[in-house]
N, C-alpha and C positions, 0 to 999 in steps of 0.2 A: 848197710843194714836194710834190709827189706822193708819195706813200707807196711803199717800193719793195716786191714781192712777194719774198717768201720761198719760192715756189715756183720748184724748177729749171727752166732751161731745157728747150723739149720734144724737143729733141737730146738730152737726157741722162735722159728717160722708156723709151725704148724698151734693148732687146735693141744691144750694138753691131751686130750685122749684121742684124741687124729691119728693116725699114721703119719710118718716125717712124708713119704715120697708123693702124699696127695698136697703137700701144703705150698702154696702159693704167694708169691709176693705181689703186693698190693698194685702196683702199675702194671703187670703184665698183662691185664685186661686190657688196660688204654695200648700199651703197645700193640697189641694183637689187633683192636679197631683199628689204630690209623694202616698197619697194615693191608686191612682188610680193605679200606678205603680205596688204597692206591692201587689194586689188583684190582683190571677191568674184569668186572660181573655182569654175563650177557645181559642176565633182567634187571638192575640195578638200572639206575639212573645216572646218566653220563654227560658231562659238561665238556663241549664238541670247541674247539679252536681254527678256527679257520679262516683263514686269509681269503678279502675276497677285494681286495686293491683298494681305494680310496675311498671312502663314503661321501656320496652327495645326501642332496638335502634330503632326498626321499628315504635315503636310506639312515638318516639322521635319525628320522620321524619313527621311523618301523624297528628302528633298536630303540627308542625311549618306549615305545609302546608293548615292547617284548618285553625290555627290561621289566615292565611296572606286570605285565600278566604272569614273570618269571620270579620276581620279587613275594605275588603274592602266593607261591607253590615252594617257599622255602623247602630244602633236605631238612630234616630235622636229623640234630650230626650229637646228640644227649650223648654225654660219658656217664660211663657207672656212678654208684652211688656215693662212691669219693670225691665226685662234681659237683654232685645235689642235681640243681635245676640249671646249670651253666650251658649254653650251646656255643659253638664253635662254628663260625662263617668263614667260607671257605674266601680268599679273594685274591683272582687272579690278575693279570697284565690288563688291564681292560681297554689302559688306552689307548695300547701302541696297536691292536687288532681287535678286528669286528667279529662277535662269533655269528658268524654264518654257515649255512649247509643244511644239507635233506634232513637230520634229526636233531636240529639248535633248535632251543624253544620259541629263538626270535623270529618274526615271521618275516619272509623273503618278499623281496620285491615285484610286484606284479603279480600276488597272489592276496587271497583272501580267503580265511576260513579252509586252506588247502585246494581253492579252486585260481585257476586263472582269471585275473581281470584284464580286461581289454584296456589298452592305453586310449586315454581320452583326452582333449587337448578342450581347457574349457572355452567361452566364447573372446575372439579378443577386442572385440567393437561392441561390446553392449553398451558403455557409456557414451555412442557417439552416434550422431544421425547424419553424415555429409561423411563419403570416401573417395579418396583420390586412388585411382587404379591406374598403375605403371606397367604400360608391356616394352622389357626392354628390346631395340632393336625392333620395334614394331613398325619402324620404317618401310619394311620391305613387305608388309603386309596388307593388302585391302581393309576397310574397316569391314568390310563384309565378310571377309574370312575368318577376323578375329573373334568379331561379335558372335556370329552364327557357330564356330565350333564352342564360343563361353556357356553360349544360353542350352545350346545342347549340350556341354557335359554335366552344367547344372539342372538340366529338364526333371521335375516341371514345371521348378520354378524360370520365371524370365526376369528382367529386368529393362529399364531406359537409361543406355548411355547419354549422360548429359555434358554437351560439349566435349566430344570427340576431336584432340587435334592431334597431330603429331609436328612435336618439338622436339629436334634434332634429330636424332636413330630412335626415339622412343615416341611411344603413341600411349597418350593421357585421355584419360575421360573420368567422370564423376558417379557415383550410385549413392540411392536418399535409404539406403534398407541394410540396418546392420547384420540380417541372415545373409542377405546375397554378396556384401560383403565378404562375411568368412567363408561363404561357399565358394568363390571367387578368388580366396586365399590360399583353398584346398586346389585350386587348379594350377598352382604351381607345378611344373616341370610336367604336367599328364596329359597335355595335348604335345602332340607328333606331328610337324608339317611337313611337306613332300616332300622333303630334300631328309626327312629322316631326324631331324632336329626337335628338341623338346622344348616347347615356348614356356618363357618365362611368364609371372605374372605377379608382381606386385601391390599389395595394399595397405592402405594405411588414413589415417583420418584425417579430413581438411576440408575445404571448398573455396574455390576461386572470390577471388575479389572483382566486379564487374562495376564500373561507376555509369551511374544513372545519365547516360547524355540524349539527347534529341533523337539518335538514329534510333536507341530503345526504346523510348516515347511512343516510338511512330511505330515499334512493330508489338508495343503491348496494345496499342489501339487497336490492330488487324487482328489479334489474339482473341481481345476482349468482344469485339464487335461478332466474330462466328459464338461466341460462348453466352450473347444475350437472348434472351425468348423474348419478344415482342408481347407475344398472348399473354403470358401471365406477370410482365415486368419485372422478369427475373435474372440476377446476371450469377453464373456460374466458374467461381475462380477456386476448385478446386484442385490441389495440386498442379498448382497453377506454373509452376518449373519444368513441369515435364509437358508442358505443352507443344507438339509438334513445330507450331511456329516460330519457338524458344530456345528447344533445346537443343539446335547443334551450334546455335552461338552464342548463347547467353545463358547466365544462369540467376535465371529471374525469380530467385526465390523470397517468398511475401515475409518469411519469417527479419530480414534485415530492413533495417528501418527506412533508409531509401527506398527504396523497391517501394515499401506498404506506401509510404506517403503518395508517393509517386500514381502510382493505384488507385488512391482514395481521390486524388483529385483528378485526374480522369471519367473515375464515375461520378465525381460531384458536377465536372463541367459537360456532360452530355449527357447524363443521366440523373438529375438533381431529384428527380420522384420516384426512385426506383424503393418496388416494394419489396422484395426478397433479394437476399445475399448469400452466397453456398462459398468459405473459406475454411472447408473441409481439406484436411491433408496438407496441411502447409507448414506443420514442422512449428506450429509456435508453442514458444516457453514462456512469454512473457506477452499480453495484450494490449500493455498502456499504449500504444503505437493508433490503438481504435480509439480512442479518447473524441477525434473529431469526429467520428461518425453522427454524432446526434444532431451536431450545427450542418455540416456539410448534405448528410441524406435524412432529412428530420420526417421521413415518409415511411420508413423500414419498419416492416410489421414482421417479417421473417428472417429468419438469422441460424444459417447452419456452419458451427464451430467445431464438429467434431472431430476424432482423429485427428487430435493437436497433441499437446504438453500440459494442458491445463493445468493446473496440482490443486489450487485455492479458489470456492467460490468467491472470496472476496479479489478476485481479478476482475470480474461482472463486473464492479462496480464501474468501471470507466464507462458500461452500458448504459446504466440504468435508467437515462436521459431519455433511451428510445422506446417508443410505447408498442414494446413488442410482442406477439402473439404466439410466434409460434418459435422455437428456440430447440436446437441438436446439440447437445454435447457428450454423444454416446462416443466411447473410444479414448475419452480423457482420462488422468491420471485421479481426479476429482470424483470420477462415477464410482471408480473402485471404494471410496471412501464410506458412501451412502449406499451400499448394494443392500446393506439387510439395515436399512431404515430409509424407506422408500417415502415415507409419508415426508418425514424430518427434510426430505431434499425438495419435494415440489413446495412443502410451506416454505422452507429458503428462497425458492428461487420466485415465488409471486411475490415474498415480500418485495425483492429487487426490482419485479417487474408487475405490478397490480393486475394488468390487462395479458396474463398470457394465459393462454386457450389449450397448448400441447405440447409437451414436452417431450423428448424425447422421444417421438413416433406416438406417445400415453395421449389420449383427452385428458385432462384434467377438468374437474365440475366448475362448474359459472361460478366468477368471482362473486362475492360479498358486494351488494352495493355501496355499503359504505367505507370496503378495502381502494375502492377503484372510484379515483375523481371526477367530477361530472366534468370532462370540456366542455360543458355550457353555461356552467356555475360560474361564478367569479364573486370574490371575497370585495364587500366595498372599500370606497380608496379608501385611504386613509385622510385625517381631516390634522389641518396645521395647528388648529387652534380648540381647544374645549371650554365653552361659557356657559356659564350655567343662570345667567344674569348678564342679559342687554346692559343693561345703567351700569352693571357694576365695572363693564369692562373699559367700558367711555372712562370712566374715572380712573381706575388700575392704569388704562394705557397712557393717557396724560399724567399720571405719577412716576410712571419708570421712562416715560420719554424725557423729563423732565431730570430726573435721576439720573441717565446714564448720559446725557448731554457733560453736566456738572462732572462725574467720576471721569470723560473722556477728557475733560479742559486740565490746564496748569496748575490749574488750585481744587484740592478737593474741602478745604475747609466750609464751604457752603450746606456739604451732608450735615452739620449739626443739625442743621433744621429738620433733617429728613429723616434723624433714629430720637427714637423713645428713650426717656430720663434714662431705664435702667434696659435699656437694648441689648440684645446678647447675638453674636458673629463667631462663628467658627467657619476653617475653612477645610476643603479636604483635596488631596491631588496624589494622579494617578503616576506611579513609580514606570520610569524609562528610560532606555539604553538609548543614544547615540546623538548627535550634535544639536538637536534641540531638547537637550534637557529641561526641568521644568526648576534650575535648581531656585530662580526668584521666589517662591513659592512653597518651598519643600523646608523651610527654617519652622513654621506654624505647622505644619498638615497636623493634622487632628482625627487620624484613619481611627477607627474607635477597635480594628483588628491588627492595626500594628502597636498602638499605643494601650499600653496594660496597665499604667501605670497611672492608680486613681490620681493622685498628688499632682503628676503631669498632664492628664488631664485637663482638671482643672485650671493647671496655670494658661493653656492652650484655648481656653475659651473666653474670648473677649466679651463683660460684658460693661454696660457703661455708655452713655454715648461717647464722651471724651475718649476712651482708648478704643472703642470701635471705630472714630474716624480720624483718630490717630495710627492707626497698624492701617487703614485703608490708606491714607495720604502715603506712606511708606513702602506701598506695590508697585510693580515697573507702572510707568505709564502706558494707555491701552487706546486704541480706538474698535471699538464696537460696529460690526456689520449687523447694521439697525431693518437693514430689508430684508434680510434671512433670517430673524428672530420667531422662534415659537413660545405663543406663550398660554398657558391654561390656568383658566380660573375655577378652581375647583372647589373651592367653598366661599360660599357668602353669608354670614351673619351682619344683624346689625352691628353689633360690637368686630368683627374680624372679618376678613379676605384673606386667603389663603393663595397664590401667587409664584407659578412656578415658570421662569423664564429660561429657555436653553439658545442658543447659538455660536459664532464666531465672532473671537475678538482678537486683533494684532498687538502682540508684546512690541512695544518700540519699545527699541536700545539703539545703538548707534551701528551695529552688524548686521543683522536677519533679519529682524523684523518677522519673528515665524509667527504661525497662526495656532492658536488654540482655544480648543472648546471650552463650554463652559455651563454649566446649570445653577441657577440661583435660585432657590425657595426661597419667599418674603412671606411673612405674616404682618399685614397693614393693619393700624386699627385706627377710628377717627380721634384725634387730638386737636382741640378747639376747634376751628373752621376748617381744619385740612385734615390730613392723612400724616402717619409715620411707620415706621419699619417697629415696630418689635422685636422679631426674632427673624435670623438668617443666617442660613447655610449655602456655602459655596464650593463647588465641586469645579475642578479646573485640570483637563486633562488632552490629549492628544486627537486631532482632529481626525476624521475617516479619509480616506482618497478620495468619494464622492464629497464629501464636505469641502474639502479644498478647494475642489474643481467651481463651486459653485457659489464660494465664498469672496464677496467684494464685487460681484460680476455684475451689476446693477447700482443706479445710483441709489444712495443712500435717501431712502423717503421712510418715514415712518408706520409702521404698518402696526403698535397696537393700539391704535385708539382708530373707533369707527369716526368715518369723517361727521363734522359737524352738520353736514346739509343733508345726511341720511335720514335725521327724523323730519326736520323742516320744510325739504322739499314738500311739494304735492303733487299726485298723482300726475297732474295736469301737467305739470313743468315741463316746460322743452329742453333741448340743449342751448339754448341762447340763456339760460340763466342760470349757468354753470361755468364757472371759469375753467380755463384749462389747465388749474393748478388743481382745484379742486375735483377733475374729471380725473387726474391723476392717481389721488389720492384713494376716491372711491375706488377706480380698477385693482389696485394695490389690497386694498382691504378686501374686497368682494372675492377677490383670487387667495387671498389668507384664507380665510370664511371657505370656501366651498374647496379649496384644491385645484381647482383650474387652473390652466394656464391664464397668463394676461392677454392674451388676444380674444376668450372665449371670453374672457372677463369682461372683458371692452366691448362683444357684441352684446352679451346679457345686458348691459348698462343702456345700450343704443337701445335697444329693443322696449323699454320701458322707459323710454327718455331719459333716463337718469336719474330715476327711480330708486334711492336703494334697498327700501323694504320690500318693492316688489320684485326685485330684480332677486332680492335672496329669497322671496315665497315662491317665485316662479323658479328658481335652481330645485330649489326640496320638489315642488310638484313633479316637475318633469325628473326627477334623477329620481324618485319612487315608480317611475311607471316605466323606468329604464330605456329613456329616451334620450339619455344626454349620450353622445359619442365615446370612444375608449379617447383617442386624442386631443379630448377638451380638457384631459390628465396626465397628458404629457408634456413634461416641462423642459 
């Protein structure tokens, strides 16, 4: 039985009042487009296929870049109005080929904008300053034939072969210049030698390893010695590797830390007053290596650094020791930095340096006199001791001589005598890492910024005399270095003294025995015929290296109380009425008193017989009219 159609009669396709033979079935439009589509039309727009073998990377780049410019020129492919607004994307094979050729919209390789681009090969040594240059087979060659046809097919640039040898069948040498480098790179296979053969030429980055021995020594001597000026004491180690006397055996460059040291002490031992230094071109990235300069040439007023590495003014600072004037560092990676704030760099660079004159080839205007230290000023010493009250400190000093006698012995029970009914003690100590801990110590601390806590506080402050010299009997035992003691009396009322004593005292325990500092405020006040403690604070923490060094070194004499025959003497007194315990004692104080050493001390004494109110009126006269010597203050 035939199959009956599901399609209407063509009486019922058209318009009622239509004609039948003009009516049309609804898809025949879309058929006729895609038709239309598929028949190439000369002026139509045409989606090209074409094989053009395996894509590299370039050609990777230049199909995403087509894609996204071909992307944004969509065909716009609208069906009639039985679609609506629906578009239709054509999508073809894309992965398995490249569409390439003369009218693909993707752009072709080596072209741009429809024009040819020249192929460029970018730099390949910019990140590097040291090349090693390989001529294989350079055996058979003169260094004069090689050198002379490189330089001339790079003319007009030149360059300095550094260390030229030939190892094996190949002939090696060094270049400091990342252009001649790749220009040098470019001479592969383009020189012809006589036999018709195209020399090879190899590059790439590196530079020898050279150890600093005596035979070097002696031929950076013969180097350095043509490169000094006598007239103006100036020595010249600019690029200083390529120096003729250097460079075909050695590769002396200043930027490795050998080499520099090596250098510096050369010019320190035959040139120790040298006023100008030219380390121009020497490849440095890093300056810490100059750090000795200041101790080794403390004379250096001139200093040319340019055409280095620089990057950071704060690499100067290993300078800043030297009081220098005149300063180059055009060429550094640092000048780029301050080019359009020209002022911002010279105030930089006088803050480093007070006294310089010219920067960069610039005068700069006369320092500020008070940017720029007098060398002929000098700050006064410093004084051991502050009294503010003769009597008071007689007194003071035989109270705490007295006091820390008792705290250094077996039994401290005898302090009762020494604290007030309702006496108040807190102690404080400084927090530290490593085998002389402070932890004896650390159970009370009373840091008033680690302790928050009012309640704890409180319980941490001892007051009372009973548990003030009860928690003191409870501390390691100590001996106190009594002839290193500073002590300042800084207020004296009748009712108070005020009493601040610092030095070195030894923890004994049965191991270390370590040393540690110490500062004790005392507020004394009179009770019946004597003196007692009121209130005190005690700070207990980590000695300095100079403290160390100078702690215990002397025998143990007491130095705060003035001796007893300093008022008593008279004028007149000789040394025969002074015993030599007593001559002691005064030297000792008199050197507390003024900061002298104890031998100037001992002559001040002689010089007034033993004198000691005149001995200290004649320190103050003579030290105002800046007559006393610098070494009557070194100790």
């Amino acid at each position: 039985m035939p199959r009956k159609s599901n399609r209407p009669p063509q009486n019922e396709r058209g318009p009622p009042n239509g004609p039948i033979m003009n009516a049309k079935h609804p898809e025949d439009d879309e058929h006729k487009r895609f038709r239309n589509f598929l028949r190439p039309v000369r002026n139509d727009r045409r989606v090209w296929f074409k094989s053009q073998g395996r894509p590299g990377p370039d050609r990777t780049r230049n199909f995403e870049a087509g894609l996204q410019n071909y992307l944004d020129e969509d065909i716009s492919m609208t069906v009639g109005a039985n679609n609506g607004n629906r578009q239709v994307m054509l999508r073809g094979n894309m992965g398995r080929r490249m569409p390439w050729g003369r009218i693909s919209p993707f752009p072709q390789r080596g072209r741009r904008d429809g024009r040819a681009v020249p192929h460029t090969r970018p730099p390949m040594f910019a990140d590097s300053n040291w090349f090693k240059v390989v001529i294989p087979y350079g055996c058979k060659y003169e260094k004069d034939f090689i050198i002379g046809n490189l330089i001339s097919y790079i003319s007009p640039d030149t360059f300095v072969p550094i260390m030229y040898k030939v190892v094996g069948n190949e002939a090696v040498f060094y270049v400091d210049d990342p252009k001649i480098a790749d220009k040098l790179y470019n001479c592969d296979r383009k020189i012809t030698n006589n036999e018709g053969f195209k020399i090879q030429v190899r590059v790439k980055p590196g530079f020898p390893y050279i150890e600093v021995d005596e035979a070097l020594k002696a031929q950076m001597k013969l180097a350095m010695a043509k490169r000094y000026n006598p007239k103006t004491n100036a020595l010249d180690l600019s690029k200083f590797h390529q120096d003729p006397a250097l460079v075909t055996d050695y590769f002396c460059a200043l930027f490795r830390p050998p080499v520099l040291l090596a250098v510096i002490d050369i010019v320190a031992e035959h040139l120790p007053n040298l006023e100008a230094l030219n380390l121009e071109g020497n490849k440095f990235g890093v300056i810490d290596r100059l750090k000795d300069l200041p101790k080794k040439l403390p004379k250096l007023k001139t200093l040319y650094i340019g055409e280095n590495r620089i990057r950071e003014l704060s690499q100067l600072d290993v300078l800043k020791d030297l009081k220098l004037e005149v300063i180059r560092l055009t060429g550094n990676p640092v000048c780029l930095k301050f080019k359009e704030r020209q002022s911002e760099y010279f105030s930089e660079m006088r803050k480093k340096f007070p006294q310089l004159l010219r920067l960069d080839d610039i005068e700069l205007p006369a320092p500020i006199s008070f940017d720029v230290a007098d060398s002929g000023s000098r700050l006064p010493p410093s004084q051991r001791t502050f009294i503010v009250n003769a009597e008071a400190q007689k007194i003071a000093g035989q109270f705490l001589q007295l006091y820390f006698a008792i705290f250094d012995s077996d039994n401290r029970q005898p302090l009762l005598d020494a604290y007030h009914e309702h006496a108040c003690f807190s102690i404080t100590v400084a927090y530290a890492q490593g085998a002389n801990r402070l932890d004896g110590f650390l159970r009370d601390n009373r840091n008033l910024f680690r302790v928050v806590d009012s309640d704890r506080r409180r319980k941490l402050l001892k007051q009372g005399r009973l548990p003030v010299v009860s928690y003191i009997s409870e501390l390691p035992k100590t001996r106190h270095d009594l002839n290193g003691f500073a002590m300042d009396l800084c207020l004296v009322t009748e009712s108070m003294m005020l009493i601040t004593v610092s030095g070195i005292f030894k923890e004994l325990d049965e191991k270390k025995n370590p040393n540690r500092y110490f500062n004790r405020t005392f507020v004394i006040i009179p009770e019946g015929s004597g003196y007692c403690i009121r209130n005190e604070q005690l700070h207990i923490s980590h000695p300095t290296e100079a403290q160390q060094r100078v702690a215990f070194s002397e025998p143990a004499v007491s130095q705060m109380s003035q001796p007893s025959t300093s008022t008593s003497t008279a004028g007149s007194s000789t040394s025969g009425d002074v015993n030599d315990e007593t001559k002691r004692e005064m030297t000792i104080a008199l050197s507390q008193q003024t900061n002298m050493n104890l031998e100037w001390s001992l002559k001040c004494l002689e010089d007034v017989s033993w004198n000691f109110d005149n001995a200290l009126k004649a320190f103050q006269e003579f030290f105002k009219l800046g007559q006393i010597p610098a070494e009557a203050f070194v100790k």
